[in-house]
N, C-alpha and C positions, 0 to 999 in steps of 0.2 A: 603567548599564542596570538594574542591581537596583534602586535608589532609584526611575526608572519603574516597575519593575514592581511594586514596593509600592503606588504610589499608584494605580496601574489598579486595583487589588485591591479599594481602597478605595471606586471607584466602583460595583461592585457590580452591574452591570444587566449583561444577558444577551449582549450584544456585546463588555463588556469581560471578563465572566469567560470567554467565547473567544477573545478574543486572550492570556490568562491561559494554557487549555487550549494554545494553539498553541507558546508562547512553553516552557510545558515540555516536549512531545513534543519540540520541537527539541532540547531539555535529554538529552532521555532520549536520542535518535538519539545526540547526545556521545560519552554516557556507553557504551552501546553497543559505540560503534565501538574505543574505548580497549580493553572488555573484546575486542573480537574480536583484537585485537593480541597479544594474549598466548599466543594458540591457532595463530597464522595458520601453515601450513608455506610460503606464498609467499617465496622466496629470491629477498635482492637481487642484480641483476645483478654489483654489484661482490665480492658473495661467491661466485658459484656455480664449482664444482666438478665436478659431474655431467656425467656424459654421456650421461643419458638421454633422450628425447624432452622438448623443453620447449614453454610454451608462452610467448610476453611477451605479457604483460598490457596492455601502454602500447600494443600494438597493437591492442585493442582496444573498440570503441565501445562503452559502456553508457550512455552520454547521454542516452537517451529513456526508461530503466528507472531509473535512478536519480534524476535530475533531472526527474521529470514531472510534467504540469501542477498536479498537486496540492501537490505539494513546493515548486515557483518560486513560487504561489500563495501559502503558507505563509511563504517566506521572505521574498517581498515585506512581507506585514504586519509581521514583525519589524524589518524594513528600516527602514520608515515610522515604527517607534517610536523606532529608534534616532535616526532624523533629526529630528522632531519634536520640539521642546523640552520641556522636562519643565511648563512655566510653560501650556504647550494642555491638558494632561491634564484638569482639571476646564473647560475651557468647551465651550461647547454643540456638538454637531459633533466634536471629538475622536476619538469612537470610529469614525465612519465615514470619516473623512480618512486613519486608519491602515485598513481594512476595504477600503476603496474605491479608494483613490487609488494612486499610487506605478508605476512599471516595473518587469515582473517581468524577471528572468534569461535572456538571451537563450545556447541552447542551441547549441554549433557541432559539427559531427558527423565524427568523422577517426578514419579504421579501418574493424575488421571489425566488422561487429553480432554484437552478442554472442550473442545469439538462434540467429544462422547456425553460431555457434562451437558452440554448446550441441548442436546439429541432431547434430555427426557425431565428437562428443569418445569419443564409446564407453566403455567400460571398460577403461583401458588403462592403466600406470605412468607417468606427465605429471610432472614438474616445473612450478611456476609461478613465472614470475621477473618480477620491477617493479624499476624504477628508485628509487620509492618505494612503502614500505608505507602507505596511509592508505587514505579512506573508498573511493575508487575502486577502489583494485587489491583491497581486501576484499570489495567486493560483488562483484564478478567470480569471487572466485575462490568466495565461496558459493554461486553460483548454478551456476557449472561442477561443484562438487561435487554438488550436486542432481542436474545431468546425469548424472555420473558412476553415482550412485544409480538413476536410471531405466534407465538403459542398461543397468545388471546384472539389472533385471526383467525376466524373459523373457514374463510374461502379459499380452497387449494388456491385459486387463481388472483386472489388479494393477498397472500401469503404471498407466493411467490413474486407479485410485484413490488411489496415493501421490500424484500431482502432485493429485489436489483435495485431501487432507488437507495436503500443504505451504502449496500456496495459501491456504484455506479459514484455516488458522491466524494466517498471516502478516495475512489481511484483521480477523480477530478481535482478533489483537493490535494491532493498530494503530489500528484505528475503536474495538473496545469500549474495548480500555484507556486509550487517551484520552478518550474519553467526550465527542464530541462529541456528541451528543444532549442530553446534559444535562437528562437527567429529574428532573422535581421532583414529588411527589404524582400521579406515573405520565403526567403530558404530556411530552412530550419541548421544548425550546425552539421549534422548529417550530410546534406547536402551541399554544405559551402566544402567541405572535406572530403568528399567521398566521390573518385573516378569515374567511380561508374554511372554518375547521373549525370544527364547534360547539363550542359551550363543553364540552358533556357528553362529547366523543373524549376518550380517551385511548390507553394505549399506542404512540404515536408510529405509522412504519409499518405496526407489525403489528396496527394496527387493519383488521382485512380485512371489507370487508364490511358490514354491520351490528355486527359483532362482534368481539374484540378474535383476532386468528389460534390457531386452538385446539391449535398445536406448539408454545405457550409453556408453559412451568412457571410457577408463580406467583413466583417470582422474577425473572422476566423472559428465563428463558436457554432459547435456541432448541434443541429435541431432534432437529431435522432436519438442519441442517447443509447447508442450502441455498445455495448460491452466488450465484444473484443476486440474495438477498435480502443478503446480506453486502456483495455489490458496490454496492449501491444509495446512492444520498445523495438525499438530496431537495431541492427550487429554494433552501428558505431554505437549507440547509446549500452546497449546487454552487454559489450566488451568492456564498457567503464563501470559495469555493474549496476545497472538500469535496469528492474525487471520486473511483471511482476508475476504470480504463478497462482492461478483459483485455487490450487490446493493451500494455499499460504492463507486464503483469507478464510476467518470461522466460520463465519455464516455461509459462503458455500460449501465448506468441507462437510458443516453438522444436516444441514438442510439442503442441497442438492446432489444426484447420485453424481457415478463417475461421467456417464453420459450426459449428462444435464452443465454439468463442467466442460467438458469437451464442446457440446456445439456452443454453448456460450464464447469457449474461447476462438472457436477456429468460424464464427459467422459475422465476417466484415458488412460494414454497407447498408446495414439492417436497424430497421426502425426497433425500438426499444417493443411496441405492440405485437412485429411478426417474431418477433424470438422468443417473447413470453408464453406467444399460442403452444411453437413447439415444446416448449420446456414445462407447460403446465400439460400436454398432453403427454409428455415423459412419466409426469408424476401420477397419473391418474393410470398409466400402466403398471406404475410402481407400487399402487393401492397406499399411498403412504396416505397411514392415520394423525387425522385433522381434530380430532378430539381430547 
């Protein structure tokens, strides 16, 4: 697989240094999930002792939070490399038969939704116990602790701020530091490839307007901290499998309604402050109990 991916390296044009970008995120996910091993308090069942309230993990569904579209997307392209002979790399078509082609991960669904788990975990002394400790029962039990965290917030309006800066983060880490965009001389790839924008656009999305969006710093880093501009990919990126979808992520499937979703995703341009007023005025119509 290395020896492929040297020689993708060396074709250099803007599909294969994203299958590049894609082939290390996975790298990084890895590497990740090793370092979370070392921290995790989820006790295997063949060890546990306790006899405090538990929770098993193995019953629980995260299949749609962990494995989604974006992710089976991602892994299918890697897929496709692996299976493609190393001898297609240089001829013509190559990069869009791994991009394009191939059957992604078919998802089967058994248990509780995790989401639902998340809903009424409260803040309460839990054991967590797995059969085995790896990426599944770790994301689960990250996202429970999250829960755990909000549940001890008692201010609808500091509740619902922690879960956009956990979100908000998680979406930054993973889109900016991967760096699909792939800006060069301030076009994003989208834009270096894509007819319909002129030549003279640049900064990528946050060209708003006539103008390039005026909550950038000349570095490129957004002072807003607006959410569905985080959430956002664009046709050339969502066609390579770029995406990302609020229903996908826990903490707002278990914790905001469907409306509270929605204007988060469809409210560009907006400071992190005026999106939170709406969305904490959502929740106060929605009488959701903070106890």
């Amino acid at each position: 697989m290395e020896e492929k991916i040297e020689l993708i390296k060396k074709l250099n044009v803007d599909d294969s240094n994203f299958i590049i970008r894609v082939y290390e995120a996975l790298q990084k996910n890895q590497i990740a999930i090793e370092e979370k091993k070392k921290t995790t308090t989820i006790v295997l069942k063949k060890n546990l002792k306790t006899k405090e309230p538990t929770i098993d993990l193995d019953k629980i569904d995260a299949s749609p939070y962990l494995y989604t579209n974006m992710r089976r997307s991602l892994e299918r392209i890697i897929k496709q490399v692996k299976i493609l002979d190393k001898s297609e790399i240089e001829k013509p078509g190559y990069t869009q038969k791994v991009l394009f082609e191939g059957e992604e991960q078919e998802i089967t669904r058994e248990g509780t939704d995790l989401a639902e788990v998340m809903k009424v975990i409260q803040n309460q002394k839990i054991t967590l116990i797995a059969e085995e400790i790896n990426e599944e029962s770790l994301f689960k039990e990250e996202q429970i602790k999250y829960a755990e965290e909000i549940f001890a917030i008692k201010s609808i309006e500091e509740r619902n701020k922690r879960i956009y800066e956990i979100v908000y983060e998680y979406l930054k880490k993973d889109f900016v530091g991967n760096d699909y965009c792939d800006f060069k001389d301030d076009r994003c790839v989208s834009q270096r490839n894509n007819e319909r924008y002129p030549k003279s656009k640049k900064n990528g999305c946050c060209f708003n307007g006539l103008t390039k969006c005026g909550k950038l710093r000349e570095n490129g880093e957004c002072v807003v901290k607006c959410m569905a501009c985080r959430l956002y990919a664009c046709p050339y990126l969502t066609k390579r499998g770029i995406g990302y979808w609020a229903y996908e992520i826990p903490l707002l499937k278990a914790f905001f309604s469907k409306k509270q979703r929605g204007y988060l995703v469809n409210t560009f341009f907006k400071k992190e402050e005026s999106i939170l007023k709406r969305v904490n005025r959502y929740s106060r119509k929605n009488h959701i109990n903070i106890n």
